[in-house]
LUMNU-32594 format. One record per atom (N, C-alpha, C): residue number from 1; residue in one letter; atom name; y, z, x. Coordinates in nm, 4 decimals. Example, Ala and Ser with C-alpha at 12.3 -4.5 7.8 and 13.67 -1.06 7.14 Angstrom:
residues 2
 pos code site        Y        Z        X
   1    A    N  -0.5690   0.7800   1.3190
   1    A   CA  -0.4500   0.7800   1.2300
   1    A    C  -0.3300   0.7800   1.3200
   2    S    N  -0.2250   0.7080   1.2850
   2    S   CA  -0.1060   0.7140   1.3670
   2    S    C   0.0030   0.7870   1.2900
end
This chain:
residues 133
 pos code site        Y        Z        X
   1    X    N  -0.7151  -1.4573   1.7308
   1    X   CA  -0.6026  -1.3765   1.7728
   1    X    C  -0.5769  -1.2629   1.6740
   2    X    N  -0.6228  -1.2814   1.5604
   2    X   CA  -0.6025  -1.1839   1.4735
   2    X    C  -0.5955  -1.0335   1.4458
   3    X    N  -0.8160  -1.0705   1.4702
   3    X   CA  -0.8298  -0.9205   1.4983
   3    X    C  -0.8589  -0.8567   1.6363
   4    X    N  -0.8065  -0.9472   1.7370
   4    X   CA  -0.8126  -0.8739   1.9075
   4    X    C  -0.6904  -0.8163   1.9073
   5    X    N  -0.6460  -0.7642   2.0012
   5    X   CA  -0.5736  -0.7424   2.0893
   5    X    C  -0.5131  -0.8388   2.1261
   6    X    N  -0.3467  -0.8341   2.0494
   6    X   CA  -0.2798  -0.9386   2.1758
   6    X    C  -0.1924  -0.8988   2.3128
   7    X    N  -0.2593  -1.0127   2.3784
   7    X   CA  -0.1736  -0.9355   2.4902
   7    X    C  -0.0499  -0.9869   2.5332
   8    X    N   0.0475  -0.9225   2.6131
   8    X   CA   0.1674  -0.9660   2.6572
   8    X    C   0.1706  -1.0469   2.6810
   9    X    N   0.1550  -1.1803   2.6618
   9    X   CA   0.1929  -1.3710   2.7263
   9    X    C   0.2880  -1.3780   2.6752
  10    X    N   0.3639  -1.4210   2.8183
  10    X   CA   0.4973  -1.4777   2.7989
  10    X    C   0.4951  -1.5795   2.7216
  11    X    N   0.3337  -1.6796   2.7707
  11    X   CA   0.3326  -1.8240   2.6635
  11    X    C   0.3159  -1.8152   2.5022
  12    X    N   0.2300  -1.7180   2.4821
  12    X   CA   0.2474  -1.6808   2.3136
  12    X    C   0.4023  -1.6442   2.2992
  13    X    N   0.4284  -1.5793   2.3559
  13    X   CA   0.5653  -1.5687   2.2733
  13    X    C   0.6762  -1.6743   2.2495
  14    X    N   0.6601  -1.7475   2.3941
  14    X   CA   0.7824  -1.8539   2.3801
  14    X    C   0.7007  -1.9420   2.2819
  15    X    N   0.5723  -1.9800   2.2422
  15    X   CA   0.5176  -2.0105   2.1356
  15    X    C   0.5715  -1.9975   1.9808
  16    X    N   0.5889  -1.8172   1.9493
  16    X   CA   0.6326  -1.7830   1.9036
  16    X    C   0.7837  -1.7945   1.8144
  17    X    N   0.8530  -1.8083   1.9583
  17    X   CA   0.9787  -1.8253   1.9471
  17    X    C   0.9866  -1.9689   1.9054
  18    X    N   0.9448  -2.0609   1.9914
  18    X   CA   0.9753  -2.1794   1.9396
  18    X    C   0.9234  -2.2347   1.7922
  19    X    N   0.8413  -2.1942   1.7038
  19    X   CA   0.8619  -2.1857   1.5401
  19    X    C   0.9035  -2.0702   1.4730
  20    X    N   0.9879  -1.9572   1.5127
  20    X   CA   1.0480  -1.8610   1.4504
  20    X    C   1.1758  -1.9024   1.4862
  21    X    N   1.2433  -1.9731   1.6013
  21    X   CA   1.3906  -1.9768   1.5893
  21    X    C   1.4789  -1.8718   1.6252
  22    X    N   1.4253  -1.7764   1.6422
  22    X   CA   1.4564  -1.6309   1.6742
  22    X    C   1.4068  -1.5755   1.7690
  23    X    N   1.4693  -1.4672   1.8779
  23    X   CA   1.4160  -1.4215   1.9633
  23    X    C   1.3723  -1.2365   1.8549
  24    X    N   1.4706  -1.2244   1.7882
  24    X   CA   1.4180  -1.1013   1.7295
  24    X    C   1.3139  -1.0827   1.6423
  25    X    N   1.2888  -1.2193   1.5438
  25    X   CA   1.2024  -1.2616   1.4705
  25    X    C   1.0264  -1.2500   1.5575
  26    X    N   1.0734  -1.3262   1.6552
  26    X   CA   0.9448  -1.3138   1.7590
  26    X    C   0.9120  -1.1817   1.7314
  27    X    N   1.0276  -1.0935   1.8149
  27    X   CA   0.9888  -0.9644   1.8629
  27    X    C   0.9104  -0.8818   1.7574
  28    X    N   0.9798  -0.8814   1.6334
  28    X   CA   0.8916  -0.7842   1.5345
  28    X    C   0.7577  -0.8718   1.4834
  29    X    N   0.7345  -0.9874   1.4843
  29    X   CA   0.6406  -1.0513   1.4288
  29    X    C   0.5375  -1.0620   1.5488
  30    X    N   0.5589  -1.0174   1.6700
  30    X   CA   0.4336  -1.0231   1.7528
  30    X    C   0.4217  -0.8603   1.7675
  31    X    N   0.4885  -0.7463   1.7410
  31    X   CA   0.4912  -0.5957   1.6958
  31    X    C   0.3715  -0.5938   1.6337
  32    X    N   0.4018  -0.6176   1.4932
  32    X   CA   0.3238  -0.6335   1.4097
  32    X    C   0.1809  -0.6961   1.4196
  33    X    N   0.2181  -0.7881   1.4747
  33    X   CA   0.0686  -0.8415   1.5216
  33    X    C  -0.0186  -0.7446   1.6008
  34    X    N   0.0202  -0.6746   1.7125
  34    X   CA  -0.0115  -0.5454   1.7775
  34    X    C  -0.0821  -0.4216   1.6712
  35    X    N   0.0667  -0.4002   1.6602
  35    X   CA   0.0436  -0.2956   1.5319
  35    X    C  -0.0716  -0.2857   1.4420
  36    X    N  -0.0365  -0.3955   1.3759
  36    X   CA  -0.1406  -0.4184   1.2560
  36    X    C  -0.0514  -0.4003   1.1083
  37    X    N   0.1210  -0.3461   1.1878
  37    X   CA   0.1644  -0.3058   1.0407
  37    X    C   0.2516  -0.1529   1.0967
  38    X    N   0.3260  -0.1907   1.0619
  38    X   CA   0.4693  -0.0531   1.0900
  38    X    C   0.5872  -0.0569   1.0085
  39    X    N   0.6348   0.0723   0.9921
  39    X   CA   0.6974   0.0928   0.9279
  39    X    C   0.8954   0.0685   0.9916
  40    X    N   0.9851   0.0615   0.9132
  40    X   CA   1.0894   0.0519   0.9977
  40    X    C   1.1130   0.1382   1.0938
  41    X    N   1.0898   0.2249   1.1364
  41    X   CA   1.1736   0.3323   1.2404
  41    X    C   1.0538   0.2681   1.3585
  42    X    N   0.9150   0.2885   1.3330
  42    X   CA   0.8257   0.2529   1.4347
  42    X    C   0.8930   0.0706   1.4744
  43    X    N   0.8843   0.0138   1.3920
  43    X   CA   0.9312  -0.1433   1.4256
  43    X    C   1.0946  -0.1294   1.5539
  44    X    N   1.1578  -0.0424   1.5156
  44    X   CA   1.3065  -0.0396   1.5648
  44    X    C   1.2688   0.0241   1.6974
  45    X    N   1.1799   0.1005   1.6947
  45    X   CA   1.1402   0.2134   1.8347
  45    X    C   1.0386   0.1302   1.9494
  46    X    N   0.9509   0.0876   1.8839
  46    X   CA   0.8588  -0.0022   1.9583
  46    X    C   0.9271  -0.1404   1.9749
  47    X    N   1.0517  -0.1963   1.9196
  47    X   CA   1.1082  -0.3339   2.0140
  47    X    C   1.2329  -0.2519   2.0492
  48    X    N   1.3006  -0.1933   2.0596
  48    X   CA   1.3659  -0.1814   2.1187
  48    X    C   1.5363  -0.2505   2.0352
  49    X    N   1.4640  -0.2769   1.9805
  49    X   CA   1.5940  -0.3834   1.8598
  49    X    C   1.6939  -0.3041   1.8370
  50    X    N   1.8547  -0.3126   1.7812
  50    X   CA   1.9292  -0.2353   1.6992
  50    X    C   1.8647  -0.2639   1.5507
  51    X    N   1.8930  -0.0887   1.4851
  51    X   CA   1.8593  -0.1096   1.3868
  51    X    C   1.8927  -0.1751   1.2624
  52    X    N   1.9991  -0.2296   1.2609
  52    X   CA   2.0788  -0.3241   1.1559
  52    X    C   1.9823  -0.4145   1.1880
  53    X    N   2.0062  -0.4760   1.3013
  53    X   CA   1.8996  -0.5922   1.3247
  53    X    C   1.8001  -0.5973   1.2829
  54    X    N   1.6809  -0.5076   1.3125
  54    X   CA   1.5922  -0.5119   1.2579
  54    X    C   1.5917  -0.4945   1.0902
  55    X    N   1.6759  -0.4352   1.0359
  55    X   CA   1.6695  -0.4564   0.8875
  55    X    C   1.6537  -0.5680   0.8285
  56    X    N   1.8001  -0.6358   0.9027
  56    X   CA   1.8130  -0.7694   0.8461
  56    X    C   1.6966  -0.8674   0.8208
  57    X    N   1.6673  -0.8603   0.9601
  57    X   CA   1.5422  -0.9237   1.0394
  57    X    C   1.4522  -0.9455   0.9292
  58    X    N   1.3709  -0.8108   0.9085
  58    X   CA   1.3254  -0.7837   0.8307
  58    X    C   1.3352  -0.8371   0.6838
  59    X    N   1.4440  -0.8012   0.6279
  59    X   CA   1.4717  -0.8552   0.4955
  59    X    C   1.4586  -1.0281   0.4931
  60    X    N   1.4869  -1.1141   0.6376
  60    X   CA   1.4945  -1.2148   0.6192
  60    X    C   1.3376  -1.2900   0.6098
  61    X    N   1.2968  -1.2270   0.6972
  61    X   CA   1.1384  -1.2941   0.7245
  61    X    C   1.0596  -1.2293   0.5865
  62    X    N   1.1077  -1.1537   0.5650
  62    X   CA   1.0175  -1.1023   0.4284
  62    X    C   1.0410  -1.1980   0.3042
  63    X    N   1.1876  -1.2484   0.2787
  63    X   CA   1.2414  -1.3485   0.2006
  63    X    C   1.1380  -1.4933   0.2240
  64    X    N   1.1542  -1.5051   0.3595
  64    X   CA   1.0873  -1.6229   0.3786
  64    X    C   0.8694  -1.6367   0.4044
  65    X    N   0.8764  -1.5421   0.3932
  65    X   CA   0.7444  -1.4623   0.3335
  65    X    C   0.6260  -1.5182   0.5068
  66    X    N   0.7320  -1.4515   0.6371
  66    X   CA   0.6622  -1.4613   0.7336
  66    X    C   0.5830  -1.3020   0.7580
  67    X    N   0.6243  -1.2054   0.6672
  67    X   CA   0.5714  -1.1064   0.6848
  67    X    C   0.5624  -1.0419   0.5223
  68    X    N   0.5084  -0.9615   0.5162
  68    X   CA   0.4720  -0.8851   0.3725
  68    X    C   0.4628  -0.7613   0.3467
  69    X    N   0.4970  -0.6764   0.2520
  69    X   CA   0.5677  -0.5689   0.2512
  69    X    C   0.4426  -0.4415   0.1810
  70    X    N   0.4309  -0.3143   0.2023
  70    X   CA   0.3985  -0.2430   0.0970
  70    X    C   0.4174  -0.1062   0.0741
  71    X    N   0.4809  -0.0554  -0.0368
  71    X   CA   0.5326   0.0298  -0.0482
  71    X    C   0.4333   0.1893  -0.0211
  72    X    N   0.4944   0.3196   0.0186
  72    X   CA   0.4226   0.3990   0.0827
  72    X    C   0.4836   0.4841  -0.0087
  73    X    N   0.3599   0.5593  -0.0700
  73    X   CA   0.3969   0.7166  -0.1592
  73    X    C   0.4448   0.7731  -0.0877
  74    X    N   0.5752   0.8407  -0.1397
  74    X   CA   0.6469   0.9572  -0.0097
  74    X    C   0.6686   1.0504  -0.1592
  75    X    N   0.6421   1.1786  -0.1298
  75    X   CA   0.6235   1.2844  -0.2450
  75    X    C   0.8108   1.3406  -0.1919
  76    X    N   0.7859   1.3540  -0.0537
  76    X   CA   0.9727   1.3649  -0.0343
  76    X    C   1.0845   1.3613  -0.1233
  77    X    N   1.2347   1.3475  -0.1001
  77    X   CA   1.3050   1.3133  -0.1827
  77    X    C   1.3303   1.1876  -0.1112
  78    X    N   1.3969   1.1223  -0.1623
  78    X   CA   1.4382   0.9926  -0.1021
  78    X    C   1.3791   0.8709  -0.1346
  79    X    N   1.4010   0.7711  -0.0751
  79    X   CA   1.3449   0.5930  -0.0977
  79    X    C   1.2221   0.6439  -0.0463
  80    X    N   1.1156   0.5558  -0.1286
  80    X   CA   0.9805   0.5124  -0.0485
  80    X    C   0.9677   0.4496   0.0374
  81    X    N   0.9445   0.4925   0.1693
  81    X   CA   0.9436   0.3573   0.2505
  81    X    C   0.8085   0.2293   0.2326
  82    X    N   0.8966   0.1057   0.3265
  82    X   CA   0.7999  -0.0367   0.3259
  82    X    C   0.7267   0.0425   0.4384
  83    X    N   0.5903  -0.0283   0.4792
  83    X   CA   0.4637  -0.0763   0.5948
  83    X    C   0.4855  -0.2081   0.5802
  84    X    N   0.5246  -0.2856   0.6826
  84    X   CA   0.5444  -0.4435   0.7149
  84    X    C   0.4076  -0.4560   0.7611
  85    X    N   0.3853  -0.5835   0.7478
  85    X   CA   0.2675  -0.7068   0.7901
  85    X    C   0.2844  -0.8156   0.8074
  86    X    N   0.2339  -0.8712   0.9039
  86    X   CA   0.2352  -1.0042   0.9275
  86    X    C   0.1523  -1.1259   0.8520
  87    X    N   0.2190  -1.2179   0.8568
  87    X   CA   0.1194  -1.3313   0.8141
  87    X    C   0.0358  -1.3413   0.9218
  88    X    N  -0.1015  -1.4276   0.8846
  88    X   CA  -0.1943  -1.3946   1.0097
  88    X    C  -0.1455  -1.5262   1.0897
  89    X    N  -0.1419  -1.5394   1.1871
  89    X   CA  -0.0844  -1.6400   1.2841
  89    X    C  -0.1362  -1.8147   1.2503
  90    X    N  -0.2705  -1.8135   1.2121
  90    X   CA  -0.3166  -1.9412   1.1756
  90    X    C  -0.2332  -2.0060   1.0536
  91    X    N  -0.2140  -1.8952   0.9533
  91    X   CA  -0.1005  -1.9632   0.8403
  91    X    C   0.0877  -1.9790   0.8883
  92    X    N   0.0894  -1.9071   0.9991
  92    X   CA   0.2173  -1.9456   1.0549
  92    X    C   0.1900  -2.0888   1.0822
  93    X    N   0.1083  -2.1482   1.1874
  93    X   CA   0.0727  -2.2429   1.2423
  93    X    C   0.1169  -2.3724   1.1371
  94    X    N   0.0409  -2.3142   0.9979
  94    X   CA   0.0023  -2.4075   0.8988
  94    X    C   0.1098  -2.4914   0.8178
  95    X    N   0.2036  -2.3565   0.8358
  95    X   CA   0.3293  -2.4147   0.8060
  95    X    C   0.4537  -2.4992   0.8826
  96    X    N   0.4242  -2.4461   0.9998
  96    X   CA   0.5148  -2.4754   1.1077
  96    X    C   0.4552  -2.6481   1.0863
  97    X    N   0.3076  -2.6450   1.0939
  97    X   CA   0.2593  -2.8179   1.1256
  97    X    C   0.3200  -2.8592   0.9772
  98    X    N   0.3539  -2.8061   0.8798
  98    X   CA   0.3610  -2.8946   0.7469
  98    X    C   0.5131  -2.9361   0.7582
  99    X    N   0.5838  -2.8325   0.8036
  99    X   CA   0.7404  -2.8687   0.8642
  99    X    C   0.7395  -2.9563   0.9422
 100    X    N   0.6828  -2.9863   1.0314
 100    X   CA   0.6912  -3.1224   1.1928
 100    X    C   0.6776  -3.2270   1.1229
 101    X    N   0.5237  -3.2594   1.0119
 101    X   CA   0.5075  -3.3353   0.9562
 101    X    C   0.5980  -3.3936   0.8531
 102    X    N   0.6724  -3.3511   0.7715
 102    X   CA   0.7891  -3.3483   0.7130
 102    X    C   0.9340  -3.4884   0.8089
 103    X    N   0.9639  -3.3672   0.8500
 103    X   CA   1.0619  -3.4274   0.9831
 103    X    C   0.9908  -3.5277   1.0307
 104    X    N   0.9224  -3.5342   1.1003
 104    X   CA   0.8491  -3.6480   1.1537
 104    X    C   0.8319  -3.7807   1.0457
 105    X    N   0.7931  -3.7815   0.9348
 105    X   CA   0.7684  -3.8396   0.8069
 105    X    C   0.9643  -3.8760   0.7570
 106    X    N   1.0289  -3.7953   0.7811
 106    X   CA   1.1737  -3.8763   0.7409
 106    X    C   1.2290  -3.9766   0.8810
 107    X    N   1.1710  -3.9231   0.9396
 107    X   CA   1.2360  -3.9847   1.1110
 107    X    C   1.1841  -4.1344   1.0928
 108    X    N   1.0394  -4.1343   1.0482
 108    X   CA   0.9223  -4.2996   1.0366
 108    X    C   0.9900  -4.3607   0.9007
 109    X    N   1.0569  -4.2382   0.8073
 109    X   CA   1.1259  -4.3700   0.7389
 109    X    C   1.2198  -4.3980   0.7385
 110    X    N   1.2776  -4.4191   0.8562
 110    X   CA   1.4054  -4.4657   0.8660
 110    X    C   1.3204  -4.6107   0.9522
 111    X    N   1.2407  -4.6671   1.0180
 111    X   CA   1.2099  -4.7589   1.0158
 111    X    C   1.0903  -4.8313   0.9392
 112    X    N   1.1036  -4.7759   0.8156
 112    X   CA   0.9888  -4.8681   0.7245
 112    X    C   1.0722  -4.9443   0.6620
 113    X    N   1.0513  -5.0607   0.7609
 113    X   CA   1.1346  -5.2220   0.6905
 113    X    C   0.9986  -5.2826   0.6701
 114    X    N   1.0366  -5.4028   0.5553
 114    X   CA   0.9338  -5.5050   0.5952
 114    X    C   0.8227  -5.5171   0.7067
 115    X    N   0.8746  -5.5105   0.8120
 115    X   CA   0.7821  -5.5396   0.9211
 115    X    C   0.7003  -5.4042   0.9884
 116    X    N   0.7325  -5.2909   0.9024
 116    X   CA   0.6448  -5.2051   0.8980
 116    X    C   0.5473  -5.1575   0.8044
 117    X    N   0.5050  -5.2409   0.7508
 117    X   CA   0.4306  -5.2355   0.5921
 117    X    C   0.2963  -5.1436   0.6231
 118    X    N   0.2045  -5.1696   0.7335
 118    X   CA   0.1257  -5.0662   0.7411
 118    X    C   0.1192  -4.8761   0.7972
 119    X    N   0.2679  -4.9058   0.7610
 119    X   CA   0.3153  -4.7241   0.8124
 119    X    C   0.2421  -4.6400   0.7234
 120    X    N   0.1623  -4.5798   0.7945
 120    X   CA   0.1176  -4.4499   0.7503
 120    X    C   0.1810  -4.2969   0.8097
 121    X    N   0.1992  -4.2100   0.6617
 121    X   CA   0.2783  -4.0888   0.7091
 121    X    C   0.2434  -4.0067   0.8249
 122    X    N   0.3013  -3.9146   0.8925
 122    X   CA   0.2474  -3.8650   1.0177
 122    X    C   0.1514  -3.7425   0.9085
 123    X    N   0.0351  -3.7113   0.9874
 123    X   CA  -0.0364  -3.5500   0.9240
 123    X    C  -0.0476  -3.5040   1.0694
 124    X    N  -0.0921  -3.3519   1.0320
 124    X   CA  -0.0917  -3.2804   1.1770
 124    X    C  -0.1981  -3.2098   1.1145
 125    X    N  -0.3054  -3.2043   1.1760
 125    X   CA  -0.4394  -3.1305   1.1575
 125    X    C  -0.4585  -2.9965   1.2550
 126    X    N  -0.4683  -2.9021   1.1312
 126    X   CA  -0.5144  -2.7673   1.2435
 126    X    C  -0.6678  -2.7676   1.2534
 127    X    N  -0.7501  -2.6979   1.3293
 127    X   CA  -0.8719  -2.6564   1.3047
 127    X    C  -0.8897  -2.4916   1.3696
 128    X    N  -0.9278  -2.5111   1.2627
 128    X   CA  -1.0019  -2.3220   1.2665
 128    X    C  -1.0792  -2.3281   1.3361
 129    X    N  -1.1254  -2.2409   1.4615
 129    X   CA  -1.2785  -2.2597   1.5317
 129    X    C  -1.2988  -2.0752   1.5055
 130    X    N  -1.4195  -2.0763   1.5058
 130    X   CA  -1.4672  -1.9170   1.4889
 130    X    C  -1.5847  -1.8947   1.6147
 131    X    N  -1.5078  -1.8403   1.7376
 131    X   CA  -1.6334  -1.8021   1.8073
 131    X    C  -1.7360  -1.7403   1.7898
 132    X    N  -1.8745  -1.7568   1.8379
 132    X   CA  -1.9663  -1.7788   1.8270
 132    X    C  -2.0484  -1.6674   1.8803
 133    X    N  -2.1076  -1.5776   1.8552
 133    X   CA  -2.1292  -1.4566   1.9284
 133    X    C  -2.2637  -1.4351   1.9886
end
């Protein structure tokens, strides 16, 4: 998915949505995926977002390091602007499964009594496949 073209699926996105938590989060993080990488005014113009929103947005997923930042020489006067990027979708994945596993893993110990002595923790396995050309 990386380096194609993604296309409009409704199912990637509600994908999307359902480990971002966000419908705006989606929106700029599948942008970007498109993109390859935009700057704020292009991010705000191409979703359609208010722009507070998207700042925030922005500032938040960058905090939480779902996207990554880099600064652009502007000889101008003014701030330099960011170029946003995405994490590549397989390390979204990676995390999202290390979170389930987590949760899932406090949920199983709430019944490790005695009579569950052979509980083993939940894991969630991704696999990478690389088509084949």
């Amino acid at each position: 998915m990386w380096g194609k073209r993604i296309s409009r699926d409704k199912s990637v996105e509600k994908a999307v949505r359902d480990i971002l938590k966000s419908k705006a989060k989606t929106c700029i993080y599948i942008y970007l995926l498109r993109k390859k990488g935009a700057k704020t005014s292009q991010i705000i113009k191409g979703t359609k977002l208010h722009p507070s929103t998207v700042r925030e947005t922005l500032s938040s997923m960058y905090d939480s390091k779902i996207i990554f930042r880099k600064k652009i020489k502007n000889d101008n006067i003014g701030k330099n602007p960011y170029i946003y990027f995405p994490i590549q979708p397989i390390e979204l994945l990676k995390r999202y499964a290390s979170e389930m596993e987590d949760r899932l893993n406090k949920l199983a110990s709430l019944t490790s009594s005695n009579k569950f002595k052979n509980f083993r923790p939940v894991k969630i396995k991704i696999r990478e496949e690389v088509d084949k050309i």
